[in-house]
C-alpha positions as CSV (number, residue, x, y, z in Angstrom):
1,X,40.0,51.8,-80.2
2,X,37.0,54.6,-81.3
3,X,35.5,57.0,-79.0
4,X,32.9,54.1,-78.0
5,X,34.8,51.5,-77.7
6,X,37.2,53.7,-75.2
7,X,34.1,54.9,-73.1
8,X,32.8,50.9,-72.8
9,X,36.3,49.9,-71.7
10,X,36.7,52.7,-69.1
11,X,32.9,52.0,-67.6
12,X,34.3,48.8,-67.0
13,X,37.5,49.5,-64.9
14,X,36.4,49.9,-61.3
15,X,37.7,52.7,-59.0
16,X,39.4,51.5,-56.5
17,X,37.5,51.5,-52.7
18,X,39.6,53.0,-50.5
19,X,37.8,52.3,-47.2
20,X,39.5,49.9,-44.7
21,X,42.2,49.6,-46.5
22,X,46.0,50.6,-45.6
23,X,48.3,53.4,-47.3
24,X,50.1,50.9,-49.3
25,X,47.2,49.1,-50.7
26,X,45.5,52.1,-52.0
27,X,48.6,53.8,-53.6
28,X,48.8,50.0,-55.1
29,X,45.4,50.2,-56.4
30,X,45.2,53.8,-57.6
31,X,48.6,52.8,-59.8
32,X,46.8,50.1,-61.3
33,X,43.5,52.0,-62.2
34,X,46.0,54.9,-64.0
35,X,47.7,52.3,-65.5
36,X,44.2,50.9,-67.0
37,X,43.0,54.1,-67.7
38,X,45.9,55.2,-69.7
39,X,46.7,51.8,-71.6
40,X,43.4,52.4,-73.1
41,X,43.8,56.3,-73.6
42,X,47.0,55.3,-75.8
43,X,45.4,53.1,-78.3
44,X,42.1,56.1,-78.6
45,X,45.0,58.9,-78.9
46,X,46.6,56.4,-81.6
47,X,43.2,55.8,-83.1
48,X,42.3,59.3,-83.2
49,X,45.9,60.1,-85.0
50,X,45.1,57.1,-87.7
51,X,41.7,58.8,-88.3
52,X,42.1,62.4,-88.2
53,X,45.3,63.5,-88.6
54,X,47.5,60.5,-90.6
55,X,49.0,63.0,-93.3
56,X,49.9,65.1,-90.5
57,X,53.2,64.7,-88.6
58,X,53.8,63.3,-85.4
59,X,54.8,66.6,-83.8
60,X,52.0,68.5,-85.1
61,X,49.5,64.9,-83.9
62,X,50.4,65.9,-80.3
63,X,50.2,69.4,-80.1
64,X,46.5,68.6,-81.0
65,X,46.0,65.9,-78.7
66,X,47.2,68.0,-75.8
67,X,45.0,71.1,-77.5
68,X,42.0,68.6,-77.6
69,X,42.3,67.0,-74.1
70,X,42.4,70.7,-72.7
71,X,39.7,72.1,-73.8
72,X,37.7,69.3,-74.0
73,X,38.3,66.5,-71.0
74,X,36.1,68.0,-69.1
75,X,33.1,67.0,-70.6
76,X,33.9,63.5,-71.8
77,X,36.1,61.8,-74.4
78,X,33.7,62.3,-77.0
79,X,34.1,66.1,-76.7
80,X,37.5,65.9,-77.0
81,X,36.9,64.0,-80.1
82,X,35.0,66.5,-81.8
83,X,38.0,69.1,-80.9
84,X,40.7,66.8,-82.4
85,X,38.7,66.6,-85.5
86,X,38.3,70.0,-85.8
87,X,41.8,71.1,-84.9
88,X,43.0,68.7,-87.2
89,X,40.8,69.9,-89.9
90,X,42.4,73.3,-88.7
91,X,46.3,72.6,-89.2
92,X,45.5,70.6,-92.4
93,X,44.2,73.7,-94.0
94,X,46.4,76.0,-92.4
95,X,49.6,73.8,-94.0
């Protein structure tokens, strides 16, 4: 799943509405929308190892990822795209 594909999915997973609604039901329904959310944030991270970083190893894969998502999460999953590649680009060199 690319960058797109992940925003597109996410757009379409609804927050949950928490009015009127008991304890149980919105701990039930947050659960479910972090599930969703990070189903589809495994198969990007996966995507983004298979298209940036597939000579590197698996260690190395997610100390970028977690380098990526830091500094870039903030401002969207495309951001943290554009850090992946270049920390990937990074380490490749560095190696």
């Amino acid at each position: 799943m690319n960058t797109s594909q992940l925003i597109e999915a996410t757009s379409n997973i609804q927050y949950p509405s928490f009015a009127g609604k008991t304890v149980a039901q919105i701990a039930t329904e947050r659960r479910d929308y972090n599930e969703s959310i990070a189903h589809l944030e495994a198969g990007w991270k996966f995507w983004l190892a298979e298209e940036y970083a597939w000579d590197l190893n698996q260690k190395a894969r997610d100390a970028i990822y977690a380098k990526a998502w830091s500094d870039g999460h903030s401002s969207g999953y495309s951001e943290v795209e554009h850090h992946y590649l270049e920390l990937s680009e990074l380490v490749r060199n560095a190696l």
